[in-house]
C-alpha positions as CSV (number, residue, x, y, z in Angstrom):
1,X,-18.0,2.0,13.7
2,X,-16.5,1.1,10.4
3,X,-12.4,1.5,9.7
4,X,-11.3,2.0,6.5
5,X,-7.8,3.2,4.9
6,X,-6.5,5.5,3.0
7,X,-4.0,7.4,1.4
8,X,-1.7,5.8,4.1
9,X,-4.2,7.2,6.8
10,X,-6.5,5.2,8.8
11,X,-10.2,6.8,8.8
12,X,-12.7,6.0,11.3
13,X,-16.5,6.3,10.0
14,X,-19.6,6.3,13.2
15,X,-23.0,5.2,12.3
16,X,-25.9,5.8,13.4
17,X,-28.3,3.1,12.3
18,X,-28.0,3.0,8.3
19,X,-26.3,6.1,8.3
20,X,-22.8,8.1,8.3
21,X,-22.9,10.5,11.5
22,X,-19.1,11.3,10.9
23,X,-15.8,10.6,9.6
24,X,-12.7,11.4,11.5
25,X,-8.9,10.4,11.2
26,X,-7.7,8.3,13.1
27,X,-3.6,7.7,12.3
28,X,-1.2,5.5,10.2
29,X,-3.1,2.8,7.9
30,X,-3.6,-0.5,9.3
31,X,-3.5,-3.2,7.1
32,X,-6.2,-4.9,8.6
33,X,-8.7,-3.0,7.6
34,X,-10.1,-2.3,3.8
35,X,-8.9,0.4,1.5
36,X,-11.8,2.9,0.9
37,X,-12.0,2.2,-2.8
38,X,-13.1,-1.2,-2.2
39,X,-16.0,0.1,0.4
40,X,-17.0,3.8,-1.2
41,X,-19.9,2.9,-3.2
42,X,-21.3,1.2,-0.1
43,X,-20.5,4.0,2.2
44,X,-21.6,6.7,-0.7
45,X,-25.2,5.0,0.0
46,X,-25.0,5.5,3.7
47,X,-25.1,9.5,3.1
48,X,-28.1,10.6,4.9
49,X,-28.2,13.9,2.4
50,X,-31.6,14.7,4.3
51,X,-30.1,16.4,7.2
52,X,-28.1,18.9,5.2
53,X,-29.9,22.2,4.0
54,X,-30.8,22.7,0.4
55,X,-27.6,24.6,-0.4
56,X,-25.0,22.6,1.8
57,X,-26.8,19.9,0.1
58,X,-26.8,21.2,-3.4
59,X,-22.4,22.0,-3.0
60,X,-22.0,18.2,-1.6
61,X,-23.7,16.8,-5.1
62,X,-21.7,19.1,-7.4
63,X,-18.2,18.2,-5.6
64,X,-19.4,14.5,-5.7
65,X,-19.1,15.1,-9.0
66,X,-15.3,16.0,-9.2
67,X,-13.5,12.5,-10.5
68,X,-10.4,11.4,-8.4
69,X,-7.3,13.4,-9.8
70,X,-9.2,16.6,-10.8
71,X,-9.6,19.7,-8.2
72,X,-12.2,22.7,-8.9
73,X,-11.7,25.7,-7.1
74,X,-14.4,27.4,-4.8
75,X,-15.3,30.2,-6.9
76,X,-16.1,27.4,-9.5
77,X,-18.3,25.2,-7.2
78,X,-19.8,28.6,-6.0
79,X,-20.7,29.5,-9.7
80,X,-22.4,26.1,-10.7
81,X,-24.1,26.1,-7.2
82,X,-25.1,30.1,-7.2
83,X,-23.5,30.6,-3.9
84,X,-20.7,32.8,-3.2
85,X,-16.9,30.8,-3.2
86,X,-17.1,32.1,0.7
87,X,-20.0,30.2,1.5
88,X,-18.6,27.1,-0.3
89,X,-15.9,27.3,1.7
90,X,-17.6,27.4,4.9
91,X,-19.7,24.5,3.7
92,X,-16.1,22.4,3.5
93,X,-15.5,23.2,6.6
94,X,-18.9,22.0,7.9
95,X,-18.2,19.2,5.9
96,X,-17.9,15.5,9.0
97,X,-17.6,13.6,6.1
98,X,-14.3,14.0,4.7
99,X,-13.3,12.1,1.5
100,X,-16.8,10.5,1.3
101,X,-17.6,14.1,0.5
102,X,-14.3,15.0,-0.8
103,X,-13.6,18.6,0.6
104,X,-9.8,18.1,-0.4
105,X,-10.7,18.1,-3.6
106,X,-11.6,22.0,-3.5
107,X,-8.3,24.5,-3.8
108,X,-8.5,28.4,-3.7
109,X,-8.9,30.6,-7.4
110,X,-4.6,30.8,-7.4
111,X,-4.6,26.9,-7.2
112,X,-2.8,26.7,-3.6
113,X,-4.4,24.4,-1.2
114,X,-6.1,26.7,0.6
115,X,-7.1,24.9,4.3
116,X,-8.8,21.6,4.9
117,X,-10.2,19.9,8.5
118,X,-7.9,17.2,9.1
119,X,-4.7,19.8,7.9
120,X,-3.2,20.8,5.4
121,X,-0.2,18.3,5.1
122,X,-3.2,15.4,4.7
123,X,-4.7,17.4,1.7
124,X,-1.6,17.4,-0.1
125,X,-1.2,14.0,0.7
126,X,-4.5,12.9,-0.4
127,X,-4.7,14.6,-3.8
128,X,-0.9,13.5,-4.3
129,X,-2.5,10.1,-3.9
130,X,-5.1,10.6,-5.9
131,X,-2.8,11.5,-8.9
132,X,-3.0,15.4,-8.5
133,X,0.3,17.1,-9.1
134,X,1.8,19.4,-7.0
135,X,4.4,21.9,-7.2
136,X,5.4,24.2,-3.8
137,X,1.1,23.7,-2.5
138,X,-0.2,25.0,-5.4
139,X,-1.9,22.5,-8.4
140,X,-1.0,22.3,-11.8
141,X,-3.7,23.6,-14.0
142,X,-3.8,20.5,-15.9
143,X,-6.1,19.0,-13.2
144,X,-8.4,21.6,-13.1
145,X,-11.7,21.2,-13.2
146,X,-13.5,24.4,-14.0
């Protein structure tokens, strides 16, 4: 198991060999562990992209894409992918890799959160901390990424 922090949460990654199985949060940072910025490109190589399907697979890259402080929506990922914003949507929610794969960065059409895994409050947080503005759950278009 690896520990990381972030955006005042404490994430707890299981491996399985040379690979991410899953990430999962695990409460209030600890200061004793690392801040996910300083082990991300490490962890990004630990993505065993093999065991997703060719679409689940081909959404993952495209949000991977999606720079800290930008959001896209799912109609948007769905466009550049070909797939329906539904199925991208179910694909976030697939997605045992949060912030490695960085779900939270998705937000509905309207620009309101929409859901997310570990709850909604942490997506606001997360995005908040990642320089996203945002006014009554819903992002200003500024950070838009269409």
């Amino acid at each position: 198991m690896l520990y990381f922090n972030y955006a005042g949460y404490l994430f707890r990654a299981y491996l399985r060999g040379s690979f991410i199985e899953r990430i999962e949060l695990v409460g209030r940072e600890n200061k004793k562990y690392e801040n996910f910025e300083k082990l991300e490109k490490k962890l990004i190589k630990m993505i065993d992209f093999n065991k997703f399907g060719e679409k689940m697979k081909k959404v993952y890259l495209e949000l991977m894409k999606v720079p800290r402080g930008n959001v896209t929506t799912y109609k948007a990922l769905g466009r550049k992918t070909g797939l329906h914003a539904r199925a991208v949507a179910r694909y976030m929610s697939l997605n045992r890799l949060p912030i490695l794969i960085p779900c939270h960065r998705v937000v509905m059409s309207d620009l309101t959160l929409g859901g997310y895994t570990l709850g909604i409050n942490v997506k606001k947080r997360i995005l908040e901390h990642e320089g996203v503005k945002i006014i009554k759950n819903r992002v200003l278009k500024e950070y838009v990424i269409l």
